[in-house]
C-alpha positions in Angstrom: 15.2 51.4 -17.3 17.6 49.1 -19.1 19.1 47.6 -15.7 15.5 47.0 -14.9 15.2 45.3 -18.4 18.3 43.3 -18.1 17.4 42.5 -14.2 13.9 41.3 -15.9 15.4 39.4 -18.7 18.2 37.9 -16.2 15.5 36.2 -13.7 13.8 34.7 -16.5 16.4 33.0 -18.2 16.9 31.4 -14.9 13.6 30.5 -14.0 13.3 28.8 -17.5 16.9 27.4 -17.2 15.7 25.8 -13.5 12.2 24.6 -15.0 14.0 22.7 -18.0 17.0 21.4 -16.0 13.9 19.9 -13.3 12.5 18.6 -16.5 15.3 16.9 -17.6 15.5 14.5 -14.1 13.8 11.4 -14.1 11.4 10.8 -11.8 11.6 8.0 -9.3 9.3 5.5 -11.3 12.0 5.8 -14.3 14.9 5.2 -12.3 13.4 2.4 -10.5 12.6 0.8 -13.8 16.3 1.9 -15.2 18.0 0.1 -12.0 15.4 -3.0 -12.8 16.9 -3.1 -16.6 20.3 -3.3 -15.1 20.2 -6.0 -12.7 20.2 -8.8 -15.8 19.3 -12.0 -15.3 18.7 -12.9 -11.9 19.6 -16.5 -10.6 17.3 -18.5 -8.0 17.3 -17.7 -4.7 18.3 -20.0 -1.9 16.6 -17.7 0.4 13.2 -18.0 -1.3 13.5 -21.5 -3.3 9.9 -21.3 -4.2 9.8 -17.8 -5.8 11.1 -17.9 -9.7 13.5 -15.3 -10.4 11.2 -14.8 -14.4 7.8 -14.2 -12.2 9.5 -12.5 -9.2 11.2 -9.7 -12.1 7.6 -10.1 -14.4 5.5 -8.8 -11.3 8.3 -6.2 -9.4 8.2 -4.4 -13.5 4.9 -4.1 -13.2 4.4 -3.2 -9.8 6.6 0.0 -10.6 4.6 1.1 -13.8 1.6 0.0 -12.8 1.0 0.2 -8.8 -3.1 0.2 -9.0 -2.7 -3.6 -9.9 -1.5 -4.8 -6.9 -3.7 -7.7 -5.4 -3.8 -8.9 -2.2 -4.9 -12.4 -3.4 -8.6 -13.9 -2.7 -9.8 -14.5 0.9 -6.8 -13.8 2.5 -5.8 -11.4 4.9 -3.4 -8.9 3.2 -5.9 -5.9 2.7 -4.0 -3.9 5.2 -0.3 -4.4 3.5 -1.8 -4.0 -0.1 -3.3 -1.0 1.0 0.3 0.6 2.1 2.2 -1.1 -0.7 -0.1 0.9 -3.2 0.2 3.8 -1.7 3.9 2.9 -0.8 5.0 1.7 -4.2 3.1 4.5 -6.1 5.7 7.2 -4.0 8.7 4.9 -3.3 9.6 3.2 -6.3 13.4 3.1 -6.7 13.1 2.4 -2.8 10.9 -0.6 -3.2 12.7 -2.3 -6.2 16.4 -2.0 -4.0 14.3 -3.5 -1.3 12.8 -6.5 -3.0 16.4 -7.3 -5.0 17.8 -7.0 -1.7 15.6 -9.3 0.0 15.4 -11.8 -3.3 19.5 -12.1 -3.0 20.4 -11.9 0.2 17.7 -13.2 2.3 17.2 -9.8 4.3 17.2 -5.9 3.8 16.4 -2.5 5.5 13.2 -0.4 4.4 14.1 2.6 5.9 14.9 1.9 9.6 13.0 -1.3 9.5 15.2 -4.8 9.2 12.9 -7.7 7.6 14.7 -11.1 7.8 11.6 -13.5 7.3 11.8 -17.0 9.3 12.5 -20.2 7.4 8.7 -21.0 6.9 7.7 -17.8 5.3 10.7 -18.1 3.0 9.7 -21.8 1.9 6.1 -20.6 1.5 6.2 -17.8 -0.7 6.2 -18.2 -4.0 3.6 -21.7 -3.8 0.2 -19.6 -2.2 -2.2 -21.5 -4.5 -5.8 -20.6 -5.2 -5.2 -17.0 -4.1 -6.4 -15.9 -8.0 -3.5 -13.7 -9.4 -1.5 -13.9 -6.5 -0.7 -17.6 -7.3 1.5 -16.4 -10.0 2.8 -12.7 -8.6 5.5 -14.0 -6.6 7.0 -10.8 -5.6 3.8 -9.5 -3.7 4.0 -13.2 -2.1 7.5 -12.3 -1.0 6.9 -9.1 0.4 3.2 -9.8 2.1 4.6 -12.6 3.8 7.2 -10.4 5.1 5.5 -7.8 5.6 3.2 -10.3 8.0 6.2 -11.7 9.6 7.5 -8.6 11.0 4.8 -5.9 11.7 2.4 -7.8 14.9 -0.3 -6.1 16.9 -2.8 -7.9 19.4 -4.5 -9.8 16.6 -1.7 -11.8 16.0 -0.5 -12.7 19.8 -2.7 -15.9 19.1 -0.5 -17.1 15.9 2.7 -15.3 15.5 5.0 -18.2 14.1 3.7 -18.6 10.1 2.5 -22.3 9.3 1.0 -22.7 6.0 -2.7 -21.3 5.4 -2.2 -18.8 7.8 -2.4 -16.3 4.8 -6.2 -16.4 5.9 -5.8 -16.9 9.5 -5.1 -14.1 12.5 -1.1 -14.7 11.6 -1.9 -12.1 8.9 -4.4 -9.7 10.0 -3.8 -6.0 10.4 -5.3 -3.8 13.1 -5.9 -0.3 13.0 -3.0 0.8 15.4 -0.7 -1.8 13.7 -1.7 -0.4 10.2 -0.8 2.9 11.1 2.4 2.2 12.8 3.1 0.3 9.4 2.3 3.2 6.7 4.2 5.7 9.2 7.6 3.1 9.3 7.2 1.9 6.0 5.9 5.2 3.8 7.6 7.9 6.0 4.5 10.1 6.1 3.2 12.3 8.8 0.3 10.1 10.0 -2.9 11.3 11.6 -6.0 8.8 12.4 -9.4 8.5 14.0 -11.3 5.8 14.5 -10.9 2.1 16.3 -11.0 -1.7 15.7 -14.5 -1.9 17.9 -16.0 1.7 17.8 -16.8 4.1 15.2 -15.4 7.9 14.6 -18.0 10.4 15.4 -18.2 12.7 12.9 -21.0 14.8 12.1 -20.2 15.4 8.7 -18.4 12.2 7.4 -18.4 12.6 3.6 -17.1 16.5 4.7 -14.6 15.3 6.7 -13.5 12.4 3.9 -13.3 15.8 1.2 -11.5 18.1 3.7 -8.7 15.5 3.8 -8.2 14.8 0.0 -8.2 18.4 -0.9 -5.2 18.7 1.3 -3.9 16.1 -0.6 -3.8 13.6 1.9 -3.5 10.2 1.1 -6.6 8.6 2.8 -6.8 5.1 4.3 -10.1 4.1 5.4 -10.6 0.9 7.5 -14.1 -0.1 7.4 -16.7 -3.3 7.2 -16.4 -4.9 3.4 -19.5 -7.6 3.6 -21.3 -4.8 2.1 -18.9 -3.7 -0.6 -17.5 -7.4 -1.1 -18.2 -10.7 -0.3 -15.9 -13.0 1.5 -15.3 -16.6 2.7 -15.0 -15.6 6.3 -16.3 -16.1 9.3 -19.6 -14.5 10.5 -18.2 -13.1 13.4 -16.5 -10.5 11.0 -19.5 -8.9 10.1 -20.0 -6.8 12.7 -16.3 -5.6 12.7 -13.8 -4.3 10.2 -11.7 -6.1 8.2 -10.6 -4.5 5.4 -8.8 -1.2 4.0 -9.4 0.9 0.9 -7.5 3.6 -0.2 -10.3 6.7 -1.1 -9.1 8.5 -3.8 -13.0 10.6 -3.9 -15.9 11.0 -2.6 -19.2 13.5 -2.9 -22.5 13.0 -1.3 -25.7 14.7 -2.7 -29.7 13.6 -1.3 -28.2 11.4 1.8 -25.9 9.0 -1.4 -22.4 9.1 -0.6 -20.8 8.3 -4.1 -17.2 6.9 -3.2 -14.1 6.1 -5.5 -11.5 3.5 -3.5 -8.9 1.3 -5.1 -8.6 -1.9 -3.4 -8.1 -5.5 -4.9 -5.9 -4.2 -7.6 -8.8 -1.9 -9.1 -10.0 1.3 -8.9 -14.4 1.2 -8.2 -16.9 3.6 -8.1 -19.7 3.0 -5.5 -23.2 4.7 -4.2 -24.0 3.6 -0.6 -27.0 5.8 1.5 -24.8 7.2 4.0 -26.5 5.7 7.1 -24.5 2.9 5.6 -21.4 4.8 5.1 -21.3 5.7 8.6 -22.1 2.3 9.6 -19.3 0.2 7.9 -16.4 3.0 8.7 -14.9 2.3 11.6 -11.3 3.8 11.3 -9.8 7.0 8.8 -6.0 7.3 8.3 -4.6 10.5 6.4 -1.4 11.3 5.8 1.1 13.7 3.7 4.8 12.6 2.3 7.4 14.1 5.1 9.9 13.9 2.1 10.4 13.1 -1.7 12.4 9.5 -0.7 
């Protein structure tokens, strides 16, 4: 019986030792801020001679503590990469901030497997998008949309794939569902399932089901659907009869045909009721995904 006891008692001093030694490590949001405070003052870029070193530090420190605010800017079209960078960001901090340094100082860096070394124009652009709202003075999400742009293409962009100025809100920028996948499964390292298509929409019997199934497994869901109805937009009325926009879903229930949904997108978090003839209507693509590993 005393073994037994002292077998008990042995176990959990460890357990407790293990739980407050894992309690004791920061997590990757406090060392990303920790390697932020040790950089020091940072000097101009010659890379990026349009993007001030004060806002480019003011908007990565806030970016790590504070990942729902990031804002794709008014009418343009970087949904699709604020999409992945708040879900990116939120799990990849430390990752993010070595990246954008590395980028801001040398011109170039590796996320992951994936080189970014911008052209000349998208250097000398970001950093003076004007009438973009908040983007105009977060020059660190300039930096990295614009890079982002610059390197991931699908079909939409065969049409402009060189960057001239404006093309923020031109095809140069746009995201398509296959290319928006391939760029959360690069980018995020996460195991990445999808349904759904840039012209036709999932069949699904149960859609608001489905949409619950998925977030109770903890999945991060991506949904790439029709905004005219949840937002409205200075482009062209050929785009409302296709998608154009992504939301990350963070809920959703549906009681008496309402579908009540909770999405972040624009920098915010919103809470909306929408029949769910409509629902099925503006969805026209669903991306879920799990972490394949901590970093």
């Amino acid at each position: 019986m005393r073994f037994l006891l002292r077998q008990i008692l042995f176990v959990g001093l460890l357990v407790l030792t293990v739980s407050l030694l894992a309690a004791q490590q920061p997590t990757q949001k406090q060392l990303a801020i920790q390697y932020l405070d040790s950089v020091g003052e940072v000097n101009q870029s010659t890379y990026w001679p349009r993007v001030k070193p004060n806002l480019f530090i003011q908007n990565l420190r806030r970016n790590i503590t504070h990942p729902l605010f990031v804002y794709a800017g008014s009418n343009t079209n970087f949904c699709g990469y604020a999409a992945m960078s708040y879900s990116c960001i939120s799990n990849y901090p430390l990752r993010y901030v070595r990246f954008m340094m590395d980028m801001y100082t040398k011109g170039e860096a590796d996320f992951r497997d994936v080189h970014f070394n911008p052209s000349l124009n998208v250097k000398k652009a970001a950093g003076q998008l004007r009438f973009k709202g908040e983007l105009d003075i977060n020059h660190a999400d300039q930096l990295w949309f614009l890079s982002l742009a610059d390197h991931f293409k699908g079909y939409l962009n065969w049409i402009n794939l060189s960057y001239d100025p404006g093309d923020e809100d031109r095809f140069w920028a746009a995201t398509n569902f296959a290319k928006f996948n391939r760029m959360v499964r690069k980018m995020c390292n996460y195991e990445v399932k999808s349904i759904g298509s840039d012209l036709i929409r999932p069949t699904i019997g149960n859609l608001p089901g489905f949409l619950e199934e998925k977030l109770a497994e903890n999945h991060q869901v991506f949904v790439y659907l029709n905004n005219t109805i949840l937002h409205k937009k200075d482009h062209n009325k050929v785009k409302k009869r296709i998608p154009t926009h992504y939301v990350v879903l963070l809920n959703v229930s549906e009681s008496n045909g309402m579908v009540t949904l909770t999405y972040w997108d624009y920098g915010f978090k919103t809470l909306q009721q929408l029949p769910i003839k409509v629902v099925k209507r503006i969805i026209f693509g669903i991306t879920w995904c799990k972490k394949k590993s901590a970093e």
